[in-house]
C-alpha positions in Angstrom: -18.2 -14.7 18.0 -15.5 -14.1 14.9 -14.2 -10.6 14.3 -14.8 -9.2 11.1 -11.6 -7.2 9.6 -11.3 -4.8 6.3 -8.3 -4.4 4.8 -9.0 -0.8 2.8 -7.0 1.7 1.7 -8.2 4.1 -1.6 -4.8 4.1 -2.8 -4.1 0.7 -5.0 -0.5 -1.0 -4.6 0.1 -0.6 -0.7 0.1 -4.0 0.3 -4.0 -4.3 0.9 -4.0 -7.6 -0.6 -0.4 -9.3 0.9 -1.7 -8.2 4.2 -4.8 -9.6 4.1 -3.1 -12.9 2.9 -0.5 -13.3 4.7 -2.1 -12.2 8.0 -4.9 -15.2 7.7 -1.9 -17.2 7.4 -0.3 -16.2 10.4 -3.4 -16.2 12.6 -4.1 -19.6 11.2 -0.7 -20.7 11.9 -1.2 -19.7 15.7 -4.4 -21.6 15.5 -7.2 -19.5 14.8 -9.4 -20.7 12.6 -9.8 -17.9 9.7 -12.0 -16.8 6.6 -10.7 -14.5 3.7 -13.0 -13.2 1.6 -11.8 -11.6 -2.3 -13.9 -9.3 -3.2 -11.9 -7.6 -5.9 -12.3 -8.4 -9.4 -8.6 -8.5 -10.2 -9.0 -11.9 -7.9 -5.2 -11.7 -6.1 -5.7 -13.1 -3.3 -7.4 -16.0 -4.3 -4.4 -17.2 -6.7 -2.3 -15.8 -4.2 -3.7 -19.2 -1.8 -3.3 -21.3 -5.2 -6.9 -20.3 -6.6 -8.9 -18.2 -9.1 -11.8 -16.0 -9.2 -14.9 -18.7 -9.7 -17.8 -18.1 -12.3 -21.1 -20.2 -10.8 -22.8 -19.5 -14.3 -26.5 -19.8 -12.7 -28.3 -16.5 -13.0 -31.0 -17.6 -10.7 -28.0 -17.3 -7.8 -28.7 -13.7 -8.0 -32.4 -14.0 -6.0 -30.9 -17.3 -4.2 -30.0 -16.4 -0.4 -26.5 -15.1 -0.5 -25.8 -17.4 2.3 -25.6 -20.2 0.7 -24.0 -19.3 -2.3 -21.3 -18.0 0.5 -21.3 -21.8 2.2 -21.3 -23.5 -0.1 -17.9 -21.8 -2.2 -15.8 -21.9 0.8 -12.9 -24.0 0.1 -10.1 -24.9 1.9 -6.8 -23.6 1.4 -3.3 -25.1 2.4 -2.9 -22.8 4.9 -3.5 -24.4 8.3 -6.9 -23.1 9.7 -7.4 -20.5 6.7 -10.6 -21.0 4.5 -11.2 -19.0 1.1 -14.0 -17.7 -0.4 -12.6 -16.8 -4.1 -14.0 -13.5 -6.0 -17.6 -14.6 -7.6 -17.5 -13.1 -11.1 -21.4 -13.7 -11.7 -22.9 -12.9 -8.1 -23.4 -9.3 -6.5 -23.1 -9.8 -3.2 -23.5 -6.2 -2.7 -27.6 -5.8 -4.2 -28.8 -3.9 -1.0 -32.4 -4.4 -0.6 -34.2 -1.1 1.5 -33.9 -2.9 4.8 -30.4 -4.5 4.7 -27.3 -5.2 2.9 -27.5 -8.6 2.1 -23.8 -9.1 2.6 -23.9 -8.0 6.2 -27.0 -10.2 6.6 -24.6 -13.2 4.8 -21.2 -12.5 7.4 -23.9 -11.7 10.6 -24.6 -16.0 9.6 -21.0 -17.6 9.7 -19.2 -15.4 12.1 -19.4 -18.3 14.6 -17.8 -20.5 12.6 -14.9 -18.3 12.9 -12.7 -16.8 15.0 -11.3 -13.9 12.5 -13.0 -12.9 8.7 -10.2 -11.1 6.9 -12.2 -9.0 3.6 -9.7 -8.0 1.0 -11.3 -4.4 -0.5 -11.2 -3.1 -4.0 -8.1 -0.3 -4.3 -11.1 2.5 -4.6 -13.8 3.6 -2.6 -16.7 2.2 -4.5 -20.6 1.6 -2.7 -18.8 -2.2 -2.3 -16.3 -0.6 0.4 -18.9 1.6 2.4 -21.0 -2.2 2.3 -18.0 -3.4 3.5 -17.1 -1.2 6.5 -20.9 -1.5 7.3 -20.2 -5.0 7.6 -17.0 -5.4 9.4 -15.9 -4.9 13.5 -13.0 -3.3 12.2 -10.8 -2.2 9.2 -7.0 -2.0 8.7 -5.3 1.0 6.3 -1.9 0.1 5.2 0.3 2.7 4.4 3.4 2.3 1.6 6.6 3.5 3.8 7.4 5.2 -0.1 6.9 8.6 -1.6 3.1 9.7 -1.9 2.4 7.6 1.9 -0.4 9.7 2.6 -2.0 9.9 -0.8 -5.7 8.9 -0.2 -5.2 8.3 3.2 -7.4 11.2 4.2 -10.4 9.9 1.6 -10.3 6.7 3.3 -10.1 7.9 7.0 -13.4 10.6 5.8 -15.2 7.5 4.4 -14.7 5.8 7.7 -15.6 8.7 9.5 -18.6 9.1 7.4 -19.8 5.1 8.2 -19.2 5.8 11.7 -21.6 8.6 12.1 -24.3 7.6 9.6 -24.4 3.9 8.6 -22.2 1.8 11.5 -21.4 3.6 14.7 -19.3 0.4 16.4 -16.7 0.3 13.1 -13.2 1.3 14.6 -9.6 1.5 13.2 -7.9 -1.7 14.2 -4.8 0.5 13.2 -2.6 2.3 10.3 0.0 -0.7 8.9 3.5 0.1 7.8 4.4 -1.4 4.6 7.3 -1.8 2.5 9.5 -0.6 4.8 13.2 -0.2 3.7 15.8 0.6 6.2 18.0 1.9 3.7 16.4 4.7 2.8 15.9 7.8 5.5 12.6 8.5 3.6 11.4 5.1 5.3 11.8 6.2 8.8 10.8 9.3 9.0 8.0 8.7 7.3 7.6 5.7 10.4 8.3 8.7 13.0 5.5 10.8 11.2 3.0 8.1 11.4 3.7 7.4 14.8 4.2 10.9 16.0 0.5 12.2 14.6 -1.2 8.9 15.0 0.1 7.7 18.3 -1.1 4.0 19.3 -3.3 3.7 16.4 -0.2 2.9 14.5 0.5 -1.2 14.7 4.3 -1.5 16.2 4.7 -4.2 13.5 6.0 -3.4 10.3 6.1 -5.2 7.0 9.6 -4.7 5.8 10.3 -5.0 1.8 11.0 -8.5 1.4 11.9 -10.9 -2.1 10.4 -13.9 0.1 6.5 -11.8 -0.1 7.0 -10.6 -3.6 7.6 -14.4 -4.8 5.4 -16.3 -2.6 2.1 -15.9 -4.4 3.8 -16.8 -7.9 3.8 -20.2 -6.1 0.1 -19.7 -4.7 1.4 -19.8 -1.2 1.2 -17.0 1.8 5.1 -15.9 2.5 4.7 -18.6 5.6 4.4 -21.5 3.5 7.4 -20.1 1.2 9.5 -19.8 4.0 8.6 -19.3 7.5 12.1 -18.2 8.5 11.7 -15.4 6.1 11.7 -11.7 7.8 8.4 -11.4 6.1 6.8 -14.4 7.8 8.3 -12.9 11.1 6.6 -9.6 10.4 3.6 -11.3 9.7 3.5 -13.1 12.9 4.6 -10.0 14.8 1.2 -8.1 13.5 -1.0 -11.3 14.0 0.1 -11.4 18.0 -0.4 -8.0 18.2 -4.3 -8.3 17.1 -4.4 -11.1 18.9 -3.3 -9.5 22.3 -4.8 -6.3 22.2 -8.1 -4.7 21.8 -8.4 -2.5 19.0 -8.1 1.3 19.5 -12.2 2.4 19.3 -12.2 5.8 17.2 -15.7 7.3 17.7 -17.2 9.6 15.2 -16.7 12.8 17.0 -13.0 12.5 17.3 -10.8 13.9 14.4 -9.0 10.8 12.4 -8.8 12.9 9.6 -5.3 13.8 7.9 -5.8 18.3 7.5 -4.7 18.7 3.2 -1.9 20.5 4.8 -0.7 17.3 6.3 -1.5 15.1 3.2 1.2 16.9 0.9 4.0 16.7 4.0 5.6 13.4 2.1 4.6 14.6 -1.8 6.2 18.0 -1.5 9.2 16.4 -0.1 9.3 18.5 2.7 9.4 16.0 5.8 13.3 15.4 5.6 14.9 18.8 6.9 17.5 17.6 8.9 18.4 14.2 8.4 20.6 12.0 5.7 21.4 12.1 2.3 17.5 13.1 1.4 17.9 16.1 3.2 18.4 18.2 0.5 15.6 17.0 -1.2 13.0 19.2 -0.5 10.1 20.7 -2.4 12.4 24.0 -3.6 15.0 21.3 -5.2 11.8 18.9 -7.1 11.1 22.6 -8.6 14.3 23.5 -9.6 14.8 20.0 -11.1 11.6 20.0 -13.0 12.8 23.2 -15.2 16.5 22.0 -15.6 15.1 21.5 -19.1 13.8 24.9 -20.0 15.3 27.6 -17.5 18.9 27.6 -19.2 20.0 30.5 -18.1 19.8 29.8 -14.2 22.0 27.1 -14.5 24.7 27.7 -12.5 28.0 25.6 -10.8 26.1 26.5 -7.7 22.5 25.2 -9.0 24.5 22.2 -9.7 25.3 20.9 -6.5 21.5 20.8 -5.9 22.3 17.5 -7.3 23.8 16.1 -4.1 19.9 15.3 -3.4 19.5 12.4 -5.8 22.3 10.4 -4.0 20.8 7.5 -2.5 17.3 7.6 -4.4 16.3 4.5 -6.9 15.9 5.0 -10.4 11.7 5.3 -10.1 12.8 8.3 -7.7 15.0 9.9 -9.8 12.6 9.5 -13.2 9.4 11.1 -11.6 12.1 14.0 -10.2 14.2 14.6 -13.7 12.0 12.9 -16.0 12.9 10.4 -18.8 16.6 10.6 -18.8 18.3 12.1 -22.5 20.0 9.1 -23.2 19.9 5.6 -21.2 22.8 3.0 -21.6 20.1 0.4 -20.6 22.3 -0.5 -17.6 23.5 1.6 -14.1 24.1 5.3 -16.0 21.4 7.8 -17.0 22.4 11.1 -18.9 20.6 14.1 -19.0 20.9 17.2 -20.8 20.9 20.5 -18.8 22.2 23.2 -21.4 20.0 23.3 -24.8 21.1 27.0 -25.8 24.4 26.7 -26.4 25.9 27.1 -29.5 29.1 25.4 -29.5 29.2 23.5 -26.0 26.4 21.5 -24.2 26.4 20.7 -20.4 25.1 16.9 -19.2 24.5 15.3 -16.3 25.7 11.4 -16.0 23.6 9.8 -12.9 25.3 6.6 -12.0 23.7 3.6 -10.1 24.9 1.1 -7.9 22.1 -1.5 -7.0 19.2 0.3 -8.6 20.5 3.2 -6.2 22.1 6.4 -7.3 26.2 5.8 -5.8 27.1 9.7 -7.6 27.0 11.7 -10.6 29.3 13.7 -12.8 28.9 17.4 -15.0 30.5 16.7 -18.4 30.6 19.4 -21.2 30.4 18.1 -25.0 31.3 20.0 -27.9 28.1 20.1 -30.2 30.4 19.2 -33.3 30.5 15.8 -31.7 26.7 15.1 -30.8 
């Protein structure tokens, strides 16, 4: 009997829809046979496979049995072993009826005819999800290794731990994926060592490491293992598609807590996870406050306030823009100039941020005579 897999997460732009693609691929590539199913309107993942979002233009399809509208769109993609169902624009496959969803009904059908069903969710909890998770084995959250990791993560673990209890009492995690990892940047691994220090084994060991190769891929309406399979990305891939293959997923039942404390939510927001290590070290909460007034609280500027600019060393310029703001002046290129001294009569105070590679290499304080602004 096929296993039916999620891929959810509240929080849009984490990778729900790359995973879900390029993990068919892999566990088509080691010879399972595989169905993806779109069900987001925006239709990525179908043209990610080389496809689009399909309009049937029949409204009779909406009282037809949904399983064979289901059958009889399947098509197969290049991928070897990997079948697509692309995003219906005119067919709700989500109409519950009092007794059943009819989706559920639909998957409960063709599950033998596969050994995995891979569901790419819509990036918000919407009544499709919760039909969804009622419908699947099994879901999989990936997390962004970025800023804001755990934003939403707590709504999504709730609404699991909601289907659990009342709707679907055999749904379990099949685990928390790391994405967009960059080893560059400290903020990356502790944010790993977080994860797998509060959420223990039900974090995957495989993680999905920024990559060009997975960003271009689907421009060619390919999975990053038909791009290039030598790609790190196609290794990472195939890492987390052994890894479901070999082990039984970790069974969360509804009594025990898998839900992140508000406390815990903010540990990555407020910036206040890197105490100790790297260049981000100085970049806790205190700093973001300070930095958010340079522009109105003149008077506490002061040489030693300044330093407090150490902390933007080694962030990229999206970073450094939510942190200062849009910039005073921007050379369009690698320098960034704010103004930090608005009061003075005769002399103004300015900030030049300089970046190497998108990446902040070190600033410098210049004083300007107003006569020449």
């Amino acid at each position: 009997m096929g296993k039916i897999i999620s891929v959810c997460n509240q929080k849009g732009g984490v990778g729900k829809t790359t995973t879900c693609v390029n993990l068919s691929a892999a566990l088509g590539m080691l010879e399972h046979k595989v169905l993806v199913i779109d069900t987001d309107p925006q239709a990525n993942a179908s043209v990610a496979f080389g496809f689009s979002s399909i309009k049937l233009n029949n409204p009779a399809l909406q009282f037809m049995d949904i399983t064979s509208v289901i059958t009889n769109n399947i098509i197969k993609t290049n991928c070897p072993n990997v079948d697509l169902l692309p995003f219906c624009e005119d067919v709700n496959f989500f109409k519950r009826t009092p007794e059943i969803s009819k989706f559920k009904k639909a998957l409960e059908s063709i599950r033998n005819l596969y050994d995995y069903i891979i569901i790419d969710c819509v990036p918000f909890l919407k009544t499709e999800n919760i039909d969804i998770l009622m419908s699947s084995d099994s879901t999989i959250i990936p997390v962004q290794c970025d800023y804001y990791a755990l934003e939403g993560l707590h709504k999504v673990l709730k609404t699991i731990r909601f289907v659990q209890k009342k709707l679907h009492h055999n749904l379990h995690i099949e685990g928390l994926l790391l994405t967009m990892f960059d080893k560059r940047l400290n903020m990356s691994k502790d944010i790993v060592n977080y994860m797998r220090s509060y959420f223990g084994e039900l974090v995957f060991e495989a993680i999905i490491h920024r990559s060009s190769k997975i960003t271009q891929a689907p421009s060619y309406g390919q999975s990053v293992l038909e791009y290039d399979i030598s790609s790190g990305g196609a290794k990472d891939y195939l890492q987390l598609a052994n890894e479901i293959i070999a082990k039984k997923s970790i069974i969360k039942n509804a009594d025990e807590d898998v839900e992140i404390p508000k406390e815990k939510e903010s540990v990555f927001n407020d910036r206040e996870l890197s105490k100790t290590s790297g260049s981000e070290a100085k970049n806790n909460f205190l700093f973001e406050k300070m930095l958010k007034n340079v522009k109105v609280d003149i008077k506490k500027t002061t040489p030693s306030f300044l330093k407090k600019f150490d902390a933007l060393l080694n962030l990229n310029k999206s970073d450094v823009e939510k942190i200062m703001g849009p910039c005073h002046k921007n050379h369009y290129g690698n320098v960034w100039i704010y103004k930090i001294n608005k009061t003075a009569i005769f002399r103004k105070r300015y900030v030049y941020i300089y970046f190497k590679n998108d990446v902040v290499s070190h600033y410098a304080k210049k004083w300007f005579s107003s006569k020449m602004l």
